[in-house]
C-alpha positions in Angstrom: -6.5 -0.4 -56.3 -6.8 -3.3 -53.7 -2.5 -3.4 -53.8 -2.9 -0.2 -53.2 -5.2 -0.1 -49.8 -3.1 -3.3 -48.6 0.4 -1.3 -48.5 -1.4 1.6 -47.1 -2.4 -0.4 -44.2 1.0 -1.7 -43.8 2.9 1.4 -43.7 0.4 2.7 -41.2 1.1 -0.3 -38.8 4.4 0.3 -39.3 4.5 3.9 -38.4 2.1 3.8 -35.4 -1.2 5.0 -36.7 -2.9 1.8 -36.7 -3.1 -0.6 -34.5 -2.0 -4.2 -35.4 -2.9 -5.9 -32.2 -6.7 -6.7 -32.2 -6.0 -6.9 -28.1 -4.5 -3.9 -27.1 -4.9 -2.9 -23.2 -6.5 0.3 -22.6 -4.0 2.7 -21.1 -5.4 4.7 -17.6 -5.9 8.6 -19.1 -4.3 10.1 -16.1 -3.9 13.5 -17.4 -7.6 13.5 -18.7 -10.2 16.3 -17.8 -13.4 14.9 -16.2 -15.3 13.7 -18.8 -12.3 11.7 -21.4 -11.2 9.9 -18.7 -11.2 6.3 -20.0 -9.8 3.5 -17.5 -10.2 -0.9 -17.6 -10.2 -2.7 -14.0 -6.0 -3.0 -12.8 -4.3 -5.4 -11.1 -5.7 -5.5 -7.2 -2.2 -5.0 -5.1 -2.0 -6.8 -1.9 -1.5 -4.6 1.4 0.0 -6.5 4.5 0.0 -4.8 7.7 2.0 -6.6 10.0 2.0 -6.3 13.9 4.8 -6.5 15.4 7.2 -5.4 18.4 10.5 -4.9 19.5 10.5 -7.5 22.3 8.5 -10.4 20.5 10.8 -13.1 20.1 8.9 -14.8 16.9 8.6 -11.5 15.2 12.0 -11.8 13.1 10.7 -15.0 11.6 7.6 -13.2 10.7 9.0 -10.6 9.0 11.7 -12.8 7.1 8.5 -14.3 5.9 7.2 -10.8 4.4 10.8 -10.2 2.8 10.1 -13.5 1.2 6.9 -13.1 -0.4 7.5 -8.8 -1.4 10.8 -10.8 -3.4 8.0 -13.7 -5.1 5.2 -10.8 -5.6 7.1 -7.8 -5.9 5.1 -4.7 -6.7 1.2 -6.3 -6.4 2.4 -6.7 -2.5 2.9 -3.6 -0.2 4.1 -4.4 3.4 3.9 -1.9 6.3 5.0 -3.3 9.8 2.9 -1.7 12.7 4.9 -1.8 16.1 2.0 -1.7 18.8 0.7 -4.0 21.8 3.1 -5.0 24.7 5.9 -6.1 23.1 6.2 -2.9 21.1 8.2 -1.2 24.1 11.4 -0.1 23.5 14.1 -1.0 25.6 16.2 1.1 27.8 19.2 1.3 24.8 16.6 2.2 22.2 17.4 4.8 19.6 13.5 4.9 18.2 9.9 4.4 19.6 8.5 3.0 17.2 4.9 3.3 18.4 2.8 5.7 17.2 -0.8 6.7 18.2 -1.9 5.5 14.5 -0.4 2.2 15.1 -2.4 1.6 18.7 -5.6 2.8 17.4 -5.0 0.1 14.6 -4.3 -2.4 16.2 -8.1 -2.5 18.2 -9.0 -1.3 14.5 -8.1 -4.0 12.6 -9.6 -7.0 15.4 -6.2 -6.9 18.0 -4.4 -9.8 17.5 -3.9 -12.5 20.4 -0.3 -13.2 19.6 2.0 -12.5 17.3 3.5 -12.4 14.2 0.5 -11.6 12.9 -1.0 -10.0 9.4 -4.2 -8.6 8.1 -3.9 -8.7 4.3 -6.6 -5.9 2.4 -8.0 -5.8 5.4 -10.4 -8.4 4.1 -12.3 -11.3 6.2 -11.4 -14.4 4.4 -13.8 -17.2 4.2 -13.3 -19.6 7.4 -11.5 -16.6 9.3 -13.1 -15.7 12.8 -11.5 -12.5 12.5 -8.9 -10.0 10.3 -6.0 -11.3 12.1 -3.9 -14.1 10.2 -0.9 -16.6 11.2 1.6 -16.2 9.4 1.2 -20.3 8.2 -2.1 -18.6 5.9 -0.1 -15.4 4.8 1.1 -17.3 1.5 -1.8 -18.8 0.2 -4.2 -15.7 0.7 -1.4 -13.5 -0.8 -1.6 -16.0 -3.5 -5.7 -15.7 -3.5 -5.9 -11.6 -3.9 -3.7 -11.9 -6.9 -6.1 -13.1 -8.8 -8.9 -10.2 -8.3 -9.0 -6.7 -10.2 -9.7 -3.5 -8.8 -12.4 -1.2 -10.5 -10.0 2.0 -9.3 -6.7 3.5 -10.8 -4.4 5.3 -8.3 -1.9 7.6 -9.7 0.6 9.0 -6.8 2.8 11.9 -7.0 5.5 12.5 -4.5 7.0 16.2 -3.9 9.5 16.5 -1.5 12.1 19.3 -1.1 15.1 17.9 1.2 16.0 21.5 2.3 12.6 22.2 4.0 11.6 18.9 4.5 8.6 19.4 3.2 6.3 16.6 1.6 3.2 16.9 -0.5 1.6 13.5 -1.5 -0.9 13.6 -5.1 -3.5 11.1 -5.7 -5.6 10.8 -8.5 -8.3 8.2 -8.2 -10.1 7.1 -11.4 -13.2 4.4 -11.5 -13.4 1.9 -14.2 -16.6 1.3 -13.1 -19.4 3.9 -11.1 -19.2 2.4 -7.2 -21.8 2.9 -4.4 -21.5 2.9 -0.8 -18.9 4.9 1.5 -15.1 4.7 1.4 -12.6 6.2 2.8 -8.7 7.0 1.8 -5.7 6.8 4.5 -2.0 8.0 3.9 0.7 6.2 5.6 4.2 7.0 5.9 6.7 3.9 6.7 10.6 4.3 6.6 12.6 0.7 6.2 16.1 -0.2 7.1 16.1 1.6 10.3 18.5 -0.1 13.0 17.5 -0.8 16.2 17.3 -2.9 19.3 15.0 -6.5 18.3 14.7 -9.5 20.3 15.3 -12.5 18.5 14.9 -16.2 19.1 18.9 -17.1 18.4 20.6 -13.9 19.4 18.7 -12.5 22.0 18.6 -8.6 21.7 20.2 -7.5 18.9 21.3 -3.6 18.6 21.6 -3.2 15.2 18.5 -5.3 14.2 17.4 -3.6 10.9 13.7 -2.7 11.0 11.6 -2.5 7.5 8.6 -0.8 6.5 7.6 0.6 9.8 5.0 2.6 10.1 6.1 6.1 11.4 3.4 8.2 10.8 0.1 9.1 8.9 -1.1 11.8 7.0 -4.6 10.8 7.6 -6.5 9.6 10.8 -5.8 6.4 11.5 -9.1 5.3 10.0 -8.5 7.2 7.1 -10.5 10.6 5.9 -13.9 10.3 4.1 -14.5 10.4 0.4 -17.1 12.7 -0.1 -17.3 12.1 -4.0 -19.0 9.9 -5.9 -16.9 7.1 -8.0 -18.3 7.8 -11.4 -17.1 7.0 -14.6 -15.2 9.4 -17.0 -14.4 11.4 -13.3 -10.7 11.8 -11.3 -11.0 12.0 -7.4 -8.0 14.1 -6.8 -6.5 14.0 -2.9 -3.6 16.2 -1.4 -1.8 15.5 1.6 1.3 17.8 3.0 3.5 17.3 6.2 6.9 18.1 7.2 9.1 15.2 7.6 11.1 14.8 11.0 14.9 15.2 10.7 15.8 12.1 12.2 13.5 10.1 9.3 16.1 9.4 6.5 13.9 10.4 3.4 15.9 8.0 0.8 14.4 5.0 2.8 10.9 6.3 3.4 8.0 5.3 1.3 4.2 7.1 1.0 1.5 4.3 1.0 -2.1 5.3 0.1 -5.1 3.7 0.5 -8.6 3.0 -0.4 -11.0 1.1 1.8 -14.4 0.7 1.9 -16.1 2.4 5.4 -18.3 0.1 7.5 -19.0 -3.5 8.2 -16.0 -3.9 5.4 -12.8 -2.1 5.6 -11.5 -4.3 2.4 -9.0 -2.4 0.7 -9.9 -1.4 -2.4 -6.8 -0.5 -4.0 -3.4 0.6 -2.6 -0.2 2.2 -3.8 3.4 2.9 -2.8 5.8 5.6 -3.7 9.4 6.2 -2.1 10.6 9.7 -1.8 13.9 8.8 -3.8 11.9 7.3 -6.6 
């Protein structure tokens, strides 16, 4: 009889229907209805906004540096590039402002940077920083830092977008691990990379076909995001749908949806932040 129970509980590991590894992750129920939702803490992903500008001569380096650490982090890192502040105007052969009202409002937003290349990374105020604002020397080691923490929310995002009409619907489902108090709030970015341009650089000088990555084109949102009116329980999905048309001269195989969640108040720390490209 004992033979018997031991090859029973072999052929069901090997078949599926019982699970040999006492450590098995829990896997996000995204598809759940409100109540069988089961989700564990995730990975925190690191958001970089970058300010930057058309005529700053030190700007290339910085954003060689982001290229750098997206190819050491890869997907925990997200990296939008906000053109904004005096050196964001375009020059008289420029194909593309860049600018956006968005942008400006987050620059004073986000504590305006003296001088750039600059970064705020999650939007968090690091311990011995006066402000959000980082060098790009600290970018590195803070990236390295936010690695280590978990989120207690799951994002799930869903990209429609029909190339004839141009129209795009952005799907987010948010799931708690845990129940969360206080306010927070959810922006929608949309950033197109590759797009060539005019840049100033330090070796060059203006170079026309300088090729600009994750700019920040337009939101979905305010630029402070829209309020979250639910409440982060457990076992519940926060589901948020955003539509717009996408202008003609954006070229949708290089543009990328970016959502976000960040606290509201004294805090904007990101919360937890996703990516999707349209061609994905």
């Amino acid at each position: 009889m004992k033979n018997n129970v031991i090859k029973l509980m072999l052929l069901l590991c090997l078949t599926g229907f019982w699970s040999c590894d006492e450590n098995s992750p829990v896997i996000p129920c995204l598809s759940c209805g409100d109540g069988d939702v089961t989700v564990e803490p995730t990975d925190k992903k690191i958001l970089v906004e970058e300010f930057t500008g058309v005529r700053c001569v030190n700007c290339p380096a910085g954003s060689a540096e982001i290229e750098n650490l997206l190819d050491i982090h890869g997907e925990r890192m997200i990296a939008v590039s906000i053109h904004a502040g005096f050196f964001s105007t375009p020059y008289l052969n420029s194909n593309v402002d860049f600018r956006t009202s968005e942008g400006t409002a987050l620059e004073g937003f986000l504590d305006a940077p003296l001088g750039y290349p600059t970064a705020v990374i999650n939007r968090k105020l690091f311990e011995n920083q006066d402000d959000l604002q980082l060098s790009q020397a600290s970018w590195a080691g803070l990236i390295q830092q936010e690695k280590s923490e978990l989120s207690p929310l799951v994002l799930d995002l869903t990209i429609d977008f029909d190339e004839a009409s141009r129209e795009l619907t952005a799907t987010t489902k948010i799931q708690p691990a845990e129940t969360l108090t206080g306010d927070y709030r959810y922006s929608v970015m949309v950033i197109e990379s590759g797009v060539k341009d005019p840049q100033l650089t330090p070796d060059n000088g203006v170079v026309d076909d300088y090729s600009h990555k994750h700019v920040l084109r337009d939101m979905m949102t305010p630029f402070n995001g829209e309020d979250i009116e639910e409440t982060f329980t457990v076992g519940t999905t926060v589901e948020k749908v955003h539509q717009m048309t996408l202008p003609d001269d954006y070229e949708s195989t290089k543009v990328s949806v970016i959502v976000i969640v960040h606290k509201d108040g004294d805090s904007r720390e990101v919360v937890q932040v996703e990516e999707k490209g349209l061609a994905d």
